[in-house]
N, C-alpha and C positions, 0 to 999 in steps of 0.2 A: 498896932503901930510898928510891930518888930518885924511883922511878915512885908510889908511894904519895903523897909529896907534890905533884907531879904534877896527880895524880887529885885533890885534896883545893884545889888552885890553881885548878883548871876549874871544881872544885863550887861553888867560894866564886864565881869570875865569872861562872858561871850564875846562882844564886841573886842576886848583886848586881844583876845585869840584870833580873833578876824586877822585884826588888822597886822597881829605878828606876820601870821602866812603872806597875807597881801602882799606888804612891805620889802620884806626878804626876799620874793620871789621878783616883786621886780626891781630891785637894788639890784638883785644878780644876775636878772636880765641887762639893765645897763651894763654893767660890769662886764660881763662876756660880750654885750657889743660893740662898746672901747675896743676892747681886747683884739676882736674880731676884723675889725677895722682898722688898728693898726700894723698888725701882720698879714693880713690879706688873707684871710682864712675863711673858709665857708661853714660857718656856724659854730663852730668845733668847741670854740670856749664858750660861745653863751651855754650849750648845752652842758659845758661841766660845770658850770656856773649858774644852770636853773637845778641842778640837781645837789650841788651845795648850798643852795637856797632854801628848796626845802627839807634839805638833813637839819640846817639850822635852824627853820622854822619848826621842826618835829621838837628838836631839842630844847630849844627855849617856851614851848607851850608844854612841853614836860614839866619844865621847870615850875614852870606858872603854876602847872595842876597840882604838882606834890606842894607848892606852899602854902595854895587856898585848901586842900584838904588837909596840913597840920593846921591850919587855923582852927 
């Protein structure tokens, strides 16, 4: 009974981890193309803005991993 929840513990911090990257990355694509579109610019912030997306997405799945391996 203990390995099924287990399995079910892994799927939920797999999927959690998905969905950080996902998330992040196109929050920060919106975000640079507000940006983009308000000053007239050709792409210039979404790109510092998908690449702050995924520093944040690296960083907060860090986070994730160091707290399910002190569990």
């Amino acid at each position: 009974m203990n390995n099924k929840f287990q399995i079910f513990k892994n799927l939920a911090l797999v999927t959690q981890i998905g969905l950080i990257f996902v998330i992040s990355i196109l929050f920060s694509i919106y975000l640079g193309n507000i940006i983009d579109d308000v000053f007239n610019t050709n792409n210039i912030f979404k790109i510092i803005f998908i690449l702050i997306g995924v520093i944040s997405g690296f960083i907060s799945v860090y986070k994730i991993i160091m707290k399910s391996i002190e569990k």
